[in-house]
SEZA-133277 format. One record per residue: x negated, y negated, z of N, C-alpha, C, O in turn; residue in three letters. Coordinates in steps of 0.1 Angstrom, whole numbers, padded with zeros to 4 digits, always signed. Example, Ala and Ser with C-alpha at 12.3 -4.5 7.8 and 13.67 -1.06 7.14 Angstrom:
BEGIN
-0132+0057+0078-0123+0045+0078-0132+0033+0078-0142+0033+0085ALA -0128+0022+0071-0137+0011+0071-0129+0000+0079-0134-0011+0080SER 
***
This chain:
BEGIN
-0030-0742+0134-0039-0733+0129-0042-0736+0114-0033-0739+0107UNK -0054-0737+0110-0057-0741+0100-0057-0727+0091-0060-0716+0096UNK -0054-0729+0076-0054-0719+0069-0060-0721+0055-0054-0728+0047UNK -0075-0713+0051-0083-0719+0041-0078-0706+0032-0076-0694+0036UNK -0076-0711+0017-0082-0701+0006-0092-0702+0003-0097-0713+0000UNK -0098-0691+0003-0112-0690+0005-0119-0681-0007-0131-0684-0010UNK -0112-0669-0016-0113-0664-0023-0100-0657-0031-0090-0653-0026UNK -0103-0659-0046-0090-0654-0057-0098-0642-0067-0108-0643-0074UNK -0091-0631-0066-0094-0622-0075-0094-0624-0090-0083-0625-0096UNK -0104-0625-0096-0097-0622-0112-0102-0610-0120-0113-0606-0121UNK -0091-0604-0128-0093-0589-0134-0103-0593-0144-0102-0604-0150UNK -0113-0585-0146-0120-0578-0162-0124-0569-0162-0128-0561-0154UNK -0123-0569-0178-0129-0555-0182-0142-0555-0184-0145-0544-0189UNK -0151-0561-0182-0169-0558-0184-0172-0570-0173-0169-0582-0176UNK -0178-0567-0160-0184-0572-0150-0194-0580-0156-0195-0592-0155UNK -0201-0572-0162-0217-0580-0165-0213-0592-0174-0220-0602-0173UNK -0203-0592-0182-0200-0599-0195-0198-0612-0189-0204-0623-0191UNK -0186-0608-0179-0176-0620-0170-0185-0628-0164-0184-0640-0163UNK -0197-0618-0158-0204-0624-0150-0212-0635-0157-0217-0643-0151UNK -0213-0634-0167-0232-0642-0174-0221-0650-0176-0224-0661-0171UNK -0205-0652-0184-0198-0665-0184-0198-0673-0176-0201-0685-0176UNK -0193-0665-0166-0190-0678-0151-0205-0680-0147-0203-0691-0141UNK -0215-0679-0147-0224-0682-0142-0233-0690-0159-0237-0701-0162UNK -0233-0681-0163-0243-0694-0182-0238-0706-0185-0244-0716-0187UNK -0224-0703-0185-0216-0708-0194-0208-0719-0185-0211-0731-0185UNK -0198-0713-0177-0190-0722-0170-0201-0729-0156-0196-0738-0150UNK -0210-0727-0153-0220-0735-0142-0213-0725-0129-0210-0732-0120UNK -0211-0716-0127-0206-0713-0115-0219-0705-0112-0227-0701-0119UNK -0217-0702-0090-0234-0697-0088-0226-0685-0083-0215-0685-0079UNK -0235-0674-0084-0235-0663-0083-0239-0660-0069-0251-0661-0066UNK -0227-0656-0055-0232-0655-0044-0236-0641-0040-0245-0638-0032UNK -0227-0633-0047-0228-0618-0040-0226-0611-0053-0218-0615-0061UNK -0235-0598-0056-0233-0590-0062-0235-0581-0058-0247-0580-0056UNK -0228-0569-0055-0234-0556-0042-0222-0548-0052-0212-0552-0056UNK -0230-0534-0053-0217-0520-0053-0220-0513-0043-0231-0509-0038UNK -0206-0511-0039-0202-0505-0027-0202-0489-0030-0203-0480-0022UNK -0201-0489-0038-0196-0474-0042-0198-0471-0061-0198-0481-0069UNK -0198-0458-0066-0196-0458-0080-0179-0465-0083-0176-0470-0094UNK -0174-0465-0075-0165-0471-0077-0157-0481-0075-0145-0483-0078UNK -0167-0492-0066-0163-0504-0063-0178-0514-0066-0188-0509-0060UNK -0179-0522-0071-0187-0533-0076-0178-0543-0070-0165-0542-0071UNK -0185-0557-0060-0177-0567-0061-0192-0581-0062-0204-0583-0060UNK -0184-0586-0066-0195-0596-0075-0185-0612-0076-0176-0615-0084UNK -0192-0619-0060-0181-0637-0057-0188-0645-0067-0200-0643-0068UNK -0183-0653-0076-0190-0668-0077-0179-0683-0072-0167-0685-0072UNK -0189-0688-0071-0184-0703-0069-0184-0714-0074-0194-0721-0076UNK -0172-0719-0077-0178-0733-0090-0183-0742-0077-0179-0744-0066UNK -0199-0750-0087-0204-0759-0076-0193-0769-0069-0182-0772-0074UNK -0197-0772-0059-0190-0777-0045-0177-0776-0043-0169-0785-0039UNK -0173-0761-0045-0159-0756-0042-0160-0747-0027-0170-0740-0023UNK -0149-0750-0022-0147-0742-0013-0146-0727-0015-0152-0718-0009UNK -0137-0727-0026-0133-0711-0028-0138-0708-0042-0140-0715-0052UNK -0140-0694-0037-0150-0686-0049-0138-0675-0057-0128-0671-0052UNK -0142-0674-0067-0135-0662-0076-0143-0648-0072-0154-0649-0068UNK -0135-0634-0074-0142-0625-0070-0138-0615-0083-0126-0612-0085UNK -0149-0611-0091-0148-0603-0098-0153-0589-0098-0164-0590-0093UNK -0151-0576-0101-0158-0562-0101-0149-0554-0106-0139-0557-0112UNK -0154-0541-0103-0149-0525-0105-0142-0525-0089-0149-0528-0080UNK -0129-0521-0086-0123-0515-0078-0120-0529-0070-0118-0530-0058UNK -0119-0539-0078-0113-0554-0067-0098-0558-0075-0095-0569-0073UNK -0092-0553-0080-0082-0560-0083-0073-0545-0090-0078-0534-0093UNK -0061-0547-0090-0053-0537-0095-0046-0544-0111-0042-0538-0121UNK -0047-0557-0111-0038-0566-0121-0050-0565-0134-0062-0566-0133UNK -0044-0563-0143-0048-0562-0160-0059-0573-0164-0055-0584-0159UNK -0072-0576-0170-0078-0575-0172-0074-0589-0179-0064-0587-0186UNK -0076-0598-0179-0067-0611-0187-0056-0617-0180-0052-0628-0184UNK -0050-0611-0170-0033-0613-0169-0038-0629-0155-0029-0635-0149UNK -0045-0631-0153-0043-0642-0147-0042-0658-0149-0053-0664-0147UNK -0034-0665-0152-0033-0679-0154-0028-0685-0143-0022-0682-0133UNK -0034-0699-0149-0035-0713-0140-0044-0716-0125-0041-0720-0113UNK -0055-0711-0131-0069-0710-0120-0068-0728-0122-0062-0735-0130UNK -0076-0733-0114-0076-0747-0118-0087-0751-0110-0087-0747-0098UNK -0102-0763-0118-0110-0770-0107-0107-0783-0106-0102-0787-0116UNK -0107-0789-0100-0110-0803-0104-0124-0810-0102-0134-0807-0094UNK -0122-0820-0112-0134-0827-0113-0132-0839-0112-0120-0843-0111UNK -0145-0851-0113-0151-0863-0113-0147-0873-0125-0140-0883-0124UNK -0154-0866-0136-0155-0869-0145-0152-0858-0160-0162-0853-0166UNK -0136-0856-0163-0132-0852-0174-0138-0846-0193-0138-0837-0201UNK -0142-0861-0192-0153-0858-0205-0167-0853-0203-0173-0848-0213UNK -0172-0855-0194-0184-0846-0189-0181-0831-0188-0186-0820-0189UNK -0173-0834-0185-0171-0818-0177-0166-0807-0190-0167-0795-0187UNK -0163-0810-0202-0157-0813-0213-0169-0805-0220-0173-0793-0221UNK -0174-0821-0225-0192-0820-0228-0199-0803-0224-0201-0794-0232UNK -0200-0804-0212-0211-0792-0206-0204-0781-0208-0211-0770-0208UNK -0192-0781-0209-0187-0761-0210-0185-0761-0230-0178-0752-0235UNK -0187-0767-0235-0187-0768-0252-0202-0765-0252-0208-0756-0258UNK -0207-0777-0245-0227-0773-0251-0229-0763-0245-0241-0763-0250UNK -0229-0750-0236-0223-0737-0232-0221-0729-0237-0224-0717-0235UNK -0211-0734-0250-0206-0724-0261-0194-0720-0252-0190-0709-0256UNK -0185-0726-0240-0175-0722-0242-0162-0729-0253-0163-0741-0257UNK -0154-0723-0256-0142-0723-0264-0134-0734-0257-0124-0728-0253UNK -0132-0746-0253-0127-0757-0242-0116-0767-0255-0120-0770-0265UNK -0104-0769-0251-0094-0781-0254-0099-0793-0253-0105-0797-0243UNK -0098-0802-0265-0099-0814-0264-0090-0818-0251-0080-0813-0247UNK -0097-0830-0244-0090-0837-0233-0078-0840-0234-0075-0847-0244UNK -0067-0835-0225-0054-0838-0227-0046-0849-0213-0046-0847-0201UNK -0040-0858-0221-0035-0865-0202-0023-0863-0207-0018-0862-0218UNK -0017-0864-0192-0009-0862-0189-0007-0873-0178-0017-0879-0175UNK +0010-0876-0169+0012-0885-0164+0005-0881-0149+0000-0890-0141UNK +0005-0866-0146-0006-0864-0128-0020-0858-0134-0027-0851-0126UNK -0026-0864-0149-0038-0860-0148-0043-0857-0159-0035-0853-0168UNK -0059-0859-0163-0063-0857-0173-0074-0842-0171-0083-0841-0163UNK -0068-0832-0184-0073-0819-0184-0076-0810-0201-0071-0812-0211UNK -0090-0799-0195-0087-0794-0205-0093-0780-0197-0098-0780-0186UNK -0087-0766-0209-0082-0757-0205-0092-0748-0217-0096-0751-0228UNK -0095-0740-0210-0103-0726-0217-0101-0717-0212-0092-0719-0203UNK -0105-0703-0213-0101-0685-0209-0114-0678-0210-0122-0680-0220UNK -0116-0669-0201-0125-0664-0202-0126-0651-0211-0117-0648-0218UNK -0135-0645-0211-0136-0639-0225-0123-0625-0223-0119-0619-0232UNK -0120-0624-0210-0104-0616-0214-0091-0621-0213-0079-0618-0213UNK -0098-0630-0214-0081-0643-0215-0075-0653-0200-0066-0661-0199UNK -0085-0647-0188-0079-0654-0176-0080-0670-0180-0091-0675-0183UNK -0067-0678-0178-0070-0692-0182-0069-0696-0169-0065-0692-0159UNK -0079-0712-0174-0084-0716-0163-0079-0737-0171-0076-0743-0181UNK -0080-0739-0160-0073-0757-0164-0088-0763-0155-0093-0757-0146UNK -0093-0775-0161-0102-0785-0155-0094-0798-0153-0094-0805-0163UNK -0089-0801-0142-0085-0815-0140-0093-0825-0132-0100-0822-0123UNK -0089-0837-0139-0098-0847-0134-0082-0857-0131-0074-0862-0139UNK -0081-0856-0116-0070-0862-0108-0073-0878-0113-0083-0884-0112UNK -0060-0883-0117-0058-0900-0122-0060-0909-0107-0060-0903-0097UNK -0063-0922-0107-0065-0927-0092-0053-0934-0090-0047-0941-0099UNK -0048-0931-0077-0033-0938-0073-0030-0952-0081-0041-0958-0081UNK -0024-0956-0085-0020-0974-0089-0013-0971-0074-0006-0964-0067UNK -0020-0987-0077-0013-0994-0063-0007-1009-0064-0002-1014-0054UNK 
***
């Protein structure tokens, strides 16, 4: 039986705010924005060519507004990827490697941190 993650909640406090980041700023596409109710808003995005989407709103999550760490994408190409969330205006880490990989790491405007890795290629 195959078993996909397919979607991860992340808390905030201003929908609209979270949203124009992950979509202006970080490149992610905005799939669904629907309120269900005065008290449920749920609003997916997805970073391009990901399987799994983040889901943000009013009435999707119970956990604090910031309290999520170690979201992670991977990418292609590290210093590009680098490049475009800085010319964005996001707040992004100089490139950091490490021995399983070269990354850098930013938060979104309530603090959910998020890691960009760009996977090293096997030596052989």
């Amino acid at each position: 039986m195959d078993c996909k993650l397919e979607l991860v909640a992340v808390p905030v406090s201003d929908v609209d705010r979270a949203k124009a980041f992950y979509t202006e700023q970080v490149g992610f596409v905005a799939d669904h924005d629907h309120r269900v109710s005065d008290d449920i808003r749920f609003v997916q995005l997805t970073p391009r060519g990901s399987a799994c989407s983040i889901a943000i709103g009013t009435g999707v999550s119970q956990a604090a507004p910031g309290s999520v760490e170690g979201l992670q994408v991977v990418v292609d190409d590290i210093e590009a990827a680098r490049a475009d969330l800085v010319a964005n205006g996001v707040e992004a880490s100089e490139v950091q490697d490490f021995p399983w990989g070269r990354f850098v790491f930013f938060s979104d405007p309530d603090g959910n941190g998020w890691a960009v890795q760009q996977m090293l290629k096997p030596q052989v």
